[in-house]
N, CA, C and O atoms as a MOPAC input file, in Angstrom:
PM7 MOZYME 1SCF
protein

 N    -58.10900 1    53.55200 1   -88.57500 1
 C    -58.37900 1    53.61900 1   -89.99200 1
 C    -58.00100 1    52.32600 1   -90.70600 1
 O    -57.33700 1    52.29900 1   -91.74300 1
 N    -58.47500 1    51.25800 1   -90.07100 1
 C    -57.80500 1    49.96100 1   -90.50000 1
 C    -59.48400 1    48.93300 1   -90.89000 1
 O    -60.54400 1    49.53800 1   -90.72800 1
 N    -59.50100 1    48.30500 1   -91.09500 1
 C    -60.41800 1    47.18600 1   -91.66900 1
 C    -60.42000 1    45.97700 1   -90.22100 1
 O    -59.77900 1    44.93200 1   -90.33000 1
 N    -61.06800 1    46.23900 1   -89.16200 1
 C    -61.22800 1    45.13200 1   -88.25900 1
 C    -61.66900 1    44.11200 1   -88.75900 1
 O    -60.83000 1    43.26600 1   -88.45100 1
 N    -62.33000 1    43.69700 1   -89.25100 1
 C    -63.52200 1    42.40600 1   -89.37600 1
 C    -64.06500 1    42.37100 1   -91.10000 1
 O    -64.70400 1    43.05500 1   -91.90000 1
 N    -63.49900 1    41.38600 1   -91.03200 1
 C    -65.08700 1    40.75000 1   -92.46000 1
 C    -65.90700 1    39.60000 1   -92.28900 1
 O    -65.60300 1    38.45600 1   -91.95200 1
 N    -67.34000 1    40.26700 1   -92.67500 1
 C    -68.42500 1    39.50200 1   -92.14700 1
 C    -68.98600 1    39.11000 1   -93.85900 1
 O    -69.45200 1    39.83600 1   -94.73700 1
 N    -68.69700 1    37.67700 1   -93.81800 1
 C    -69.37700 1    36.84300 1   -94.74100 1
 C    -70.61200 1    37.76200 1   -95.32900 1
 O    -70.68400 1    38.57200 1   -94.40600 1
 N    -71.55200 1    38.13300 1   -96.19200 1
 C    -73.13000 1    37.72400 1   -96.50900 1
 C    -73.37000 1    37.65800 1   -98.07700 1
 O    -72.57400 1    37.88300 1   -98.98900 1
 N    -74.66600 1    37.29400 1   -98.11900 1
 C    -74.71900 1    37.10700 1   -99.58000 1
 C    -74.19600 1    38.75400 1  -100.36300 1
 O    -73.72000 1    39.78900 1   -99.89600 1
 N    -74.58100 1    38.31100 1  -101.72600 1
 C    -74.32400 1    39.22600 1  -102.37800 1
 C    -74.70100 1    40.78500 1  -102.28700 1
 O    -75.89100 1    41.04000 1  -102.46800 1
 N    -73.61900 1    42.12700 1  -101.96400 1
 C    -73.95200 1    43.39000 1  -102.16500 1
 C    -74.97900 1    43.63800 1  -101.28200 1
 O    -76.18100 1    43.76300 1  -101.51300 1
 N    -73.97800 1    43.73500 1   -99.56900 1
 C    -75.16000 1    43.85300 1   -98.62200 1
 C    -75.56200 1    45.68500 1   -98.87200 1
 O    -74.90400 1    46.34100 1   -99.67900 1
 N    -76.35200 1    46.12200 1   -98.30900 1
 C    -76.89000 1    47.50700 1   -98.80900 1
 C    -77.75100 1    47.86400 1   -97.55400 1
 O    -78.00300 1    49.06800 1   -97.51900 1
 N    -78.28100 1    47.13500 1   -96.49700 1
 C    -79.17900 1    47.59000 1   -95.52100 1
 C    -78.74100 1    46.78700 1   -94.16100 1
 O    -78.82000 1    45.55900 1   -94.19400 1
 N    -78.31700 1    47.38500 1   -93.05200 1
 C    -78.89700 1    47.02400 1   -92.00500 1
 C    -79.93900 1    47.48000 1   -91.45500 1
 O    -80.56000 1    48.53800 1   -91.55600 1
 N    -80.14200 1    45.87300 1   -90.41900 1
 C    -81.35000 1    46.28900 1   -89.36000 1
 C    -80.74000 1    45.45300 1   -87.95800 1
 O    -80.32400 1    44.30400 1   -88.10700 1
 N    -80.71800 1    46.08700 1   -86.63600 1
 C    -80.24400 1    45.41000 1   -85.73100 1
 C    -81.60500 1    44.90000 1   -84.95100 1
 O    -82.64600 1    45.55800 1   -84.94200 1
 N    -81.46500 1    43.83400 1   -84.40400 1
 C    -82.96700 1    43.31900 1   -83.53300 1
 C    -82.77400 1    44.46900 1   -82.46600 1
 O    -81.67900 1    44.96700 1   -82.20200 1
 N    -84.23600 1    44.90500 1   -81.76000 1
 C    -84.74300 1    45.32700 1   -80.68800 1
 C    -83.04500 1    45.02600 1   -79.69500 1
 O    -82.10700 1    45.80500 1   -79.52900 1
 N    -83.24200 1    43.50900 1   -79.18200 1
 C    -82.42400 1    42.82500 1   -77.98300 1
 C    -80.94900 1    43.07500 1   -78.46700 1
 O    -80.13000 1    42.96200 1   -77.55500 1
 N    -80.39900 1    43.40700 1   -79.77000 1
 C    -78.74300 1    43.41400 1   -80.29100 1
 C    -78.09200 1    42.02400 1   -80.55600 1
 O    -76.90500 1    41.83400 1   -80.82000 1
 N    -79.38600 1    40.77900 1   -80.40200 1
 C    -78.91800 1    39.28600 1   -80.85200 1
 C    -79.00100 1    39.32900 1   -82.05500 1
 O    -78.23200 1    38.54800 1   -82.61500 1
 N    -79.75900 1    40.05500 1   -82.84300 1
 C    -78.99400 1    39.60300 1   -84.51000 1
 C    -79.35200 1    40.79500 1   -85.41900 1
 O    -80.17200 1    41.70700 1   -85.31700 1
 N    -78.48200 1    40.47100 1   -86.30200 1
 C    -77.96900 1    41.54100 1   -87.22100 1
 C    -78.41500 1    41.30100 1   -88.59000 1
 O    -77.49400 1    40.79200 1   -89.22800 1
 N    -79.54200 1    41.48000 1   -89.33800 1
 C    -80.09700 1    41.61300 1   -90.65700 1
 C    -79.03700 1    42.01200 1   -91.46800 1
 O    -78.21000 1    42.82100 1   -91.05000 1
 N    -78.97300 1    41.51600 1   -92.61500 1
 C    -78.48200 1    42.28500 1   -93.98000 1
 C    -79.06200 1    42.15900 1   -95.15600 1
 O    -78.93400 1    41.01400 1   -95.59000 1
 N    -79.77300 1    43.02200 1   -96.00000 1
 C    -80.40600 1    43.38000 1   -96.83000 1
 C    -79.22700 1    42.85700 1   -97.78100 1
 O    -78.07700 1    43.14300 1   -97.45000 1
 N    -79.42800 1    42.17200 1   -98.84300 1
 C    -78.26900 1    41.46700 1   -99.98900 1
 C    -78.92000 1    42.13400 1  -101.59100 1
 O    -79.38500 1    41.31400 1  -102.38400 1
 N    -78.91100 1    43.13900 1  -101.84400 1
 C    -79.26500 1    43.42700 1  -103.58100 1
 C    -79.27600 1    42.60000 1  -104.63500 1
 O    -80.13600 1    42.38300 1  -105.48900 1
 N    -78.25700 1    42.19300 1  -104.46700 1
 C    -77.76300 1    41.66300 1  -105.59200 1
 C    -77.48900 1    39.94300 1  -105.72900 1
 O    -76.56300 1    39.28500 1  -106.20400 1
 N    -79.41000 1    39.41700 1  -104.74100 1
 C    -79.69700 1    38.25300 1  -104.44100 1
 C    -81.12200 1    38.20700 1  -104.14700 1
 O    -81.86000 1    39.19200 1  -104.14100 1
 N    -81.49400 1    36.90200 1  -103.88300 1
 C    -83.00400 1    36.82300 1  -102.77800 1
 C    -82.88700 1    36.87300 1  -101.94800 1
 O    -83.97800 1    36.91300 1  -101.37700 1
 N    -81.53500 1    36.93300 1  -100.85600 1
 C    -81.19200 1    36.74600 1   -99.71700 1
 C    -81.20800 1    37.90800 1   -98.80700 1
 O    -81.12100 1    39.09500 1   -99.12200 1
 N    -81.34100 1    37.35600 1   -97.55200 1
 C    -81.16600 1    38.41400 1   -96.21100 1
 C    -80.15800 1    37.41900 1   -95.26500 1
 O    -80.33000 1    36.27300 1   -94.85100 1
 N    -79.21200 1    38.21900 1   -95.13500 1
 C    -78.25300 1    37.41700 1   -94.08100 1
 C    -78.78200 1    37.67200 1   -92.63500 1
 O    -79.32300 1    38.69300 1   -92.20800 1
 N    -78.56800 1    36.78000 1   -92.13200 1
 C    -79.03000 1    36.88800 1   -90.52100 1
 C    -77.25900 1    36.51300 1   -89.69200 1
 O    -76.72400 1    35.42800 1   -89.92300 1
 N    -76.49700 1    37.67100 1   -88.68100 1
 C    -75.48100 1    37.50300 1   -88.65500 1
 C    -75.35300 1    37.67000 1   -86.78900 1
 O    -76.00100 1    38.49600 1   -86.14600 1
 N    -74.74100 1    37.05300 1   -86.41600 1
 C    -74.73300 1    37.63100 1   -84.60600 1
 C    -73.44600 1    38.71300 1   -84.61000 1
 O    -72.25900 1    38.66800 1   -84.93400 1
 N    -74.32800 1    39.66200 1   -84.08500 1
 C    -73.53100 1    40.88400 1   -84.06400 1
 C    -72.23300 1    41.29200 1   -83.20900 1
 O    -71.51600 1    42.28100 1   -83.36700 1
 N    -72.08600 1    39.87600 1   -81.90400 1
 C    -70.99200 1    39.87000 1   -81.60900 1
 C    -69.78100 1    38.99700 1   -82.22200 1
 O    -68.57100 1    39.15800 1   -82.06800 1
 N    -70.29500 1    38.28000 1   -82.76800 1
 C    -69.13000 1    37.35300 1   -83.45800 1
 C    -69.23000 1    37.29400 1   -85.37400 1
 O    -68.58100 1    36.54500 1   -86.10300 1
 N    -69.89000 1    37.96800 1   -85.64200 1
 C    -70.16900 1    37.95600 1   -87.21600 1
 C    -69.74800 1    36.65700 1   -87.92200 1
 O    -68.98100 1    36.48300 1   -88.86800 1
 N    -70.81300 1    35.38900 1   -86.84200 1
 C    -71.29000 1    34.43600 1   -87.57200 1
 C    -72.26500 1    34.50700 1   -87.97700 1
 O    -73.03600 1    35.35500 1   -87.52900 1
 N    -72.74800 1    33.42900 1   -89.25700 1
 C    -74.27800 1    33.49800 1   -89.86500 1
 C    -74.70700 1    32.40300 1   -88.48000 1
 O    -74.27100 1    31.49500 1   -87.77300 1
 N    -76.00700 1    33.36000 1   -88.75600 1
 C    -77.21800 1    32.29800 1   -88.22500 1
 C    -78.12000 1    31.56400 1   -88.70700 1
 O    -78.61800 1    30.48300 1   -88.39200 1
 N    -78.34700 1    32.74700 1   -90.00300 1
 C    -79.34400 1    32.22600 1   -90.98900 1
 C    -79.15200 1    32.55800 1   -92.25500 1
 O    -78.16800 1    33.29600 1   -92.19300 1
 N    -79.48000 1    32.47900 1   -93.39800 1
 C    -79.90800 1    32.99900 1   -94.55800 1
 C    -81.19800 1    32.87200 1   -94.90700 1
 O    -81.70200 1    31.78700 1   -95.19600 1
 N    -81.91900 1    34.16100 1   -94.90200 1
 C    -83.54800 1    34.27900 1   -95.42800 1
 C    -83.86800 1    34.39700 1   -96.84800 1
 O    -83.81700 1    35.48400 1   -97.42400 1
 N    -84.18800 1    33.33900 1   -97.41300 1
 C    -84.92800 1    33.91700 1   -98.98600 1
 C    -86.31200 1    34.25300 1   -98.85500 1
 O    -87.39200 1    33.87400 1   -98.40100 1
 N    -85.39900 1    35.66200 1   -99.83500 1
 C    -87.20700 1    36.56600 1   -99.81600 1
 C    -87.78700 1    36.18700 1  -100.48700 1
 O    -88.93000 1    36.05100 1  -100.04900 1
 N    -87.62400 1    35.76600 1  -101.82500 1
 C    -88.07800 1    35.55800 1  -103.26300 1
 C    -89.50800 1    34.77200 1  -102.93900 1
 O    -89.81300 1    34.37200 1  -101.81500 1
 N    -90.26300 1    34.63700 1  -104.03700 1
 C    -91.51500 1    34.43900 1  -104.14200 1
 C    -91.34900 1    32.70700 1  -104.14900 1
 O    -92.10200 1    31.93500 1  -103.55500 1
 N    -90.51000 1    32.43700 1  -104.73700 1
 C    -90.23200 1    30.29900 1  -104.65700 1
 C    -88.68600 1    30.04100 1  -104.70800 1
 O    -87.71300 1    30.35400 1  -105.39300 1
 N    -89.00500 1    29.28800 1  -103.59100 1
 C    -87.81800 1    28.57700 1  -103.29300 1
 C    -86.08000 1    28.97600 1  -104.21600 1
 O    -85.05300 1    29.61100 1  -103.97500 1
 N    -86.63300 1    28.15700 1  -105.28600 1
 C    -85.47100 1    27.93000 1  -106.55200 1
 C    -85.46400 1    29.40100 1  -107.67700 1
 O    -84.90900 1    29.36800 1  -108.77500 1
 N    -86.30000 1    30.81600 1  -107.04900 1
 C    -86.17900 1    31.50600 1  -107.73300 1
 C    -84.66100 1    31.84600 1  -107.84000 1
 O    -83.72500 1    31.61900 1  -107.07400 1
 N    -84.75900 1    32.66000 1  -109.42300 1
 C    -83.11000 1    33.14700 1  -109.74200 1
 C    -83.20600 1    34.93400 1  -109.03200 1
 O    -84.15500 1    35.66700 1  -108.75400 1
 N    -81.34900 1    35.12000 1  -108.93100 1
 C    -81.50000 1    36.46400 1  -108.06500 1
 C    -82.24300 1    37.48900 1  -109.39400 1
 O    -82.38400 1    37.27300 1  -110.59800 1
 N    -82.68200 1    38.88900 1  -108.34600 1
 C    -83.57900 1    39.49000 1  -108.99100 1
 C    -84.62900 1    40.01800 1  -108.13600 1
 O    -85.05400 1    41.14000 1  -108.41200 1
 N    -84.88700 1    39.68800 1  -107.61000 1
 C    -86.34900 1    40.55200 1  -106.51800 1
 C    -85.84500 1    41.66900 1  -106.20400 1
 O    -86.43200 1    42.74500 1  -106.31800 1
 N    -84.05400 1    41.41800 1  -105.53500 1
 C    -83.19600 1    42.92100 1  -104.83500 1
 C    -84.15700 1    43.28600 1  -103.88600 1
 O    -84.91600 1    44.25500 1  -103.90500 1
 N    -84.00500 1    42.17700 1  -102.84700 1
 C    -84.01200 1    43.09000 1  -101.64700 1
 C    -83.31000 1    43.88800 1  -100.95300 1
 O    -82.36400 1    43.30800 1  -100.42000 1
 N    -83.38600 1    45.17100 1  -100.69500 1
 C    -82.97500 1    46.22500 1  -100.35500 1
 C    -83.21400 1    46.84200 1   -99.26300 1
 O    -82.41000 1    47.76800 1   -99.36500 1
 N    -83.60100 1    46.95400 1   -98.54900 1
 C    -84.18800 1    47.41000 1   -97.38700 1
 C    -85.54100 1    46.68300 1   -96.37200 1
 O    -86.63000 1    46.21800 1   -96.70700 1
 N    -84.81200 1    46.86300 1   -94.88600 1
 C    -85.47100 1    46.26300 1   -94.27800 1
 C    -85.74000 1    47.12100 1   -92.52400 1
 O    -85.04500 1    47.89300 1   -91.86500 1
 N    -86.96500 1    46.54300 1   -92.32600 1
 C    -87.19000 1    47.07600 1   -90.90100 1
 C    -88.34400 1    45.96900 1   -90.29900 1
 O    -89.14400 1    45.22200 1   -90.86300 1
 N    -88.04800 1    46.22400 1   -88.97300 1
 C    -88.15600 1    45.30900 1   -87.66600 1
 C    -89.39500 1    45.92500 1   -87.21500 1
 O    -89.46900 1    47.15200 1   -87.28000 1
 N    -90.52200 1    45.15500 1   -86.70200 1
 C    -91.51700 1    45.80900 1   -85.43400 1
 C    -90.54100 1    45.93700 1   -84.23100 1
 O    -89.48400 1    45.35400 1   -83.98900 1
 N    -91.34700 1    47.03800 1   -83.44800 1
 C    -90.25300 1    47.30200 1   -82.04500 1
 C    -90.01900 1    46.08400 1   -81.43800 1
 O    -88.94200 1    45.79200 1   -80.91800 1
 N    -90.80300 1    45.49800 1   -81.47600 1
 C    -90.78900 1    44.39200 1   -80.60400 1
 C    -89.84900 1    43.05700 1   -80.96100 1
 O    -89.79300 1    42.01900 1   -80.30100 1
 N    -89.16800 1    43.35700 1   -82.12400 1
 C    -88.67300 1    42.39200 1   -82.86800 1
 C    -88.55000 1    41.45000 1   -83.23400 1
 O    -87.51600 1    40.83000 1   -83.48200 1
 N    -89.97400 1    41.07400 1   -83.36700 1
 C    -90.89500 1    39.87700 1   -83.82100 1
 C    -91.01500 1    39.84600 1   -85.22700 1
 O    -91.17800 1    38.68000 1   -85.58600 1
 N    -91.00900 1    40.28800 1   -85.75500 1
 C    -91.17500 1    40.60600 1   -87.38000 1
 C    -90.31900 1    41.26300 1   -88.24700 1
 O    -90.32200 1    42.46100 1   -87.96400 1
 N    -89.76900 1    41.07500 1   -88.94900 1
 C    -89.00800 1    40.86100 1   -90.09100 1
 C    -89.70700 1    41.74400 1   -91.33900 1
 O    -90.71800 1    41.04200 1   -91.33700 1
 N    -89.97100 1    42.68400 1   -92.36500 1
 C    -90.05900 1    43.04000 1   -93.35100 1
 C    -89.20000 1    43.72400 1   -94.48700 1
 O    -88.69600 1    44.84700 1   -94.48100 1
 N    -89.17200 1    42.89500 1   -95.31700 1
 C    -87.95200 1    42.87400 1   -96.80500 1
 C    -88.67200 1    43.21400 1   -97.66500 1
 O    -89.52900 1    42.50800 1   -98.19500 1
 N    -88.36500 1    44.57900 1   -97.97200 1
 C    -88.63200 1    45.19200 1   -99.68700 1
 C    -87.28400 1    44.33500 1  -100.50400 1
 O    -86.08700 1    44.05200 1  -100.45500 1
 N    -88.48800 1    44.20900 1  -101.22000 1
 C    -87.99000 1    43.52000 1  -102.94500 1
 C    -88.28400 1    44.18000 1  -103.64300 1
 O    -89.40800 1    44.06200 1  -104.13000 1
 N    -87.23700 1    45.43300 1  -104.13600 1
 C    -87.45000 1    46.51900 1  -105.08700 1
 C    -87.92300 1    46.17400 1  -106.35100 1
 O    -88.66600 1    46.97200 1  -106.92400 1
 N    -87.55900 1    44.91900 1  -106.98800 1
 C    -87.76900 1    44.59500 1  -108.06700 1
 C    -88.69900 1    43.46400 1  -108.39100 1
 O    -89.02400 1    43.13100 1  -109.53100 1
 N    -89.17000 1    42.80100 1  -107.06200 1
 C    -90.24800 1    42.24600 1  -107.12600 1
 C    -91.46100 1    43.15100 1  -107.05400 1
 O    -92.45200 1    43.02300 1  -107.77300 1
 N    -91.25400 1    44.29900 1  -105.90000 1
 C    -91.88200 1    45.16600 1  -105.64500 1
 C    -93.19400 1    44.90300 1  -104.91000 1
 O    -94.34200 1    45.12300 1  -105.29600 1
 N    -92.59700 1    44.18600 1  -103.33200 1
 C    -93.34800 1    43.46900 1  -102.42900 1
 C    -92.62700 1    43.79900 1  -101.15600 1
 O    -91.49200 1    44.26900 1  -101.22300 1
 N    -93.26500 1    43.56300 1   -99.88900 1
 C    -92.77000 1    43.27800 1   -99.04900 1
 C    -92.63700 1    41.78100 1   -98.68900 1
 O    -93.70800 1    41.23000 1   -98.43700 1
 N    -91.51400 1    41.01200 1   -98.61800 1
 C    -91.83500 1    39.75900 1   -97.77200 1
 C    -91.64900 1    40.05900 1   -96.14500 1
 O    -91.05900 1    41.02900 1   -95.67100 1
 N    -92.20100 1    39.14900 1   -95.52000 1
 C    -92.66100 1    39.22700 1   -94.11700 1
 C    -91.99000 1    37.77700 1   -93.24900 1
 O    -91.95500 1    36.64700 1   -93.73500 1
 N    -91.62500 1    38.06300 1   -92.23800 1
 C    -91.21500 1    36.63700 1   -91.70500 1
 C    -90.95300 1    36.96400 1   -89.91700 1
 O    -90.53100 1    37.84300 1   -89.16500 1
 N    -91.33700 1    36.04900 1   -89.90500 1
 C    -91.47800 1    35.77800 1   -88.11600 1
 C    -89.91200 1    35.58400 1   -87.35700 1
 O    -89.32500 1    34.50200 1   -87.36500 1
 N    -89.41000 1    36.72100 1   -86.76500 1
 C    -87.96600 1    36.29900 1   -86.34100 1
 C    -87.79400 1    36.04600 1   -84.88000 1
 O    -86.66800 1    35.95700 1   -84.39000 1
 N    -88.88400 1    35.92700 1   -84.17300 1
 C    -88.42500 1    35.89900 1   -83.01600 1
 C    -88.14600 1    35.04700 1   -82.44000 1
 O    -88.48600 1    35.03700 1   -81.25700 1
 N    -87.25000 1    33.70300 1   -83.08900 1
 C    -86.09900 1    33.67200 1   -83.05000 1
 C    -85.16400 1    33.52300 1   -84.08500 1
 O    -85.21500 1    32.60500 1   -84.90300 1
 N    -84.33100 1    34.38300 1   -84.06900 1
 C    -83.38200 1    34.32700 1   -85.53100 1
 C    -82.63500 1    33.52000 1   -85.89600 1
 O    -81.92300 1    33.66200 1   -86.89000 1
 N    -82.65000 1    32.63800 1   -85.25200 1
 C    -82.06900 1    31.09100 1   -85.90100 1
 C    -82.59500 1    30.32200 1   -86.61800 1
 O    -81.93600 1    29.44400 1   -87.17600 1
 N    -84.38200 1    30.49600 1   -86.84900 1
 C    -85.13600 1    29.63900 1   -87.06100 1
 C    -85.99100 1    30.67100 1   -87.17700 1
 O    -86.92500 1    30.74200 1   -86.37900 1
 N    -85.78200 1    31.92100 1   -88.46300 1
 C    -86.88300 1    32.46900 1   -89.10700 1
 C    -87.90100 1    31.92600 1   -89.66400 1
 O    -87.49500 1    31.10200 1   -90.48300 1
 N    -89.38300 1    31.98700 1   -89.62200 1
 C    -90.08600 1    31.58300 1   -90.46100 1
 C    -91.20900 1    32.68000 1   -91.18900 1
 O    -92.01600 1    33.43300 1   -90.64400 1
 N    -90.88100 1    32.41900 1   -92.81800 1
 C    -91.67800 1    33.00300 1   -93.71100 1
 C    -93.36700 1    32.67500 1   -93.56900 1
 O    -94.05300 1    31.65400 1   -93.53700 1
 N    -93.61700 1    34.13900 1   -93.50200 1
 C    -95.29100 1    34.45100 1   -92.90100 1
 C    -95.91200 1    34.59600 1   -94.51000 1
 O    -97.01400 1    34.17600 1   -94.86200 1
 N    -94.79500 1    35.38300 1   -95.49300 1
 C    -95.84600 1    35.41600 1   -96.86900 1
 C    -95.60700 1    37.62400 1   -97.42200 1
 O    -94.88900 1    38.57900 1   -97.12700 1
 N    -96.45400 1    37.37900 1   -98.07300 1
 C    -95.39600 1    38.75800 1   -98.78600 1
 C    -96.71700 1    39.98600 1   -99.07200 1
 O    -97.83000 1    39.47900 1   -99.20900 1
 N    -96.68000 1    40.81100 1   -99.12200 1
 C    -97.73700 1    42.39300 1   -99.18100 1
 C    -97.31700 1    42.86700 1  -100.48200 1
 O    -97.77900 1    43.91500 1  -100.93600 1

């Protein structure tokens, strides 16, 4: 009943998603544009994903929830308040790249 670990991520994480393989660990951030990308054995960052629609947007989209194709190639982030999905290519999570948003 003790507190093992604190894992860095942006602001007011609210969602995991673990990859297919257990190499990385999503976090849905609310109370940002961000998605932390974290290795689930050492709860270092790997990445930080902005969902937001441009670059230098201010927080606000609130992404909130996220899920993986089985295959864990793909990445999809609801932005409750953008009210989109962004989409991004993770297979490899060090070096996500944004595919564009639904």
């Amino acid at each position: 009943n003790k507190v093992s670990a604190t894992w860095p991520t942006a602001s007011h994480p609210t969602e995991l998603a673990l990859a297919p393989d257990g190499k990385a660990l999503y976090v849905a951030c609310s109370n940002s544009t961000q998605v932390s990308v974290l290795d689930p054995a050492t709860g270092a960052t790997l990445q930080t994903l902005n969902a937001a629609l441009y670059p230098q947007a201010p927080s606000g989209n609130t992404p909130n929830s996220l899920s993986l194709t089985p295959d864990g190639q793909l990445l999809f982030v609801a932005n409750a308040d953008a009210n989109n999905l962004a989409v991004f290519n993770v297979s490899d999570p060090k070096v996500a790249k944004p595919l564009g948003f639904v």
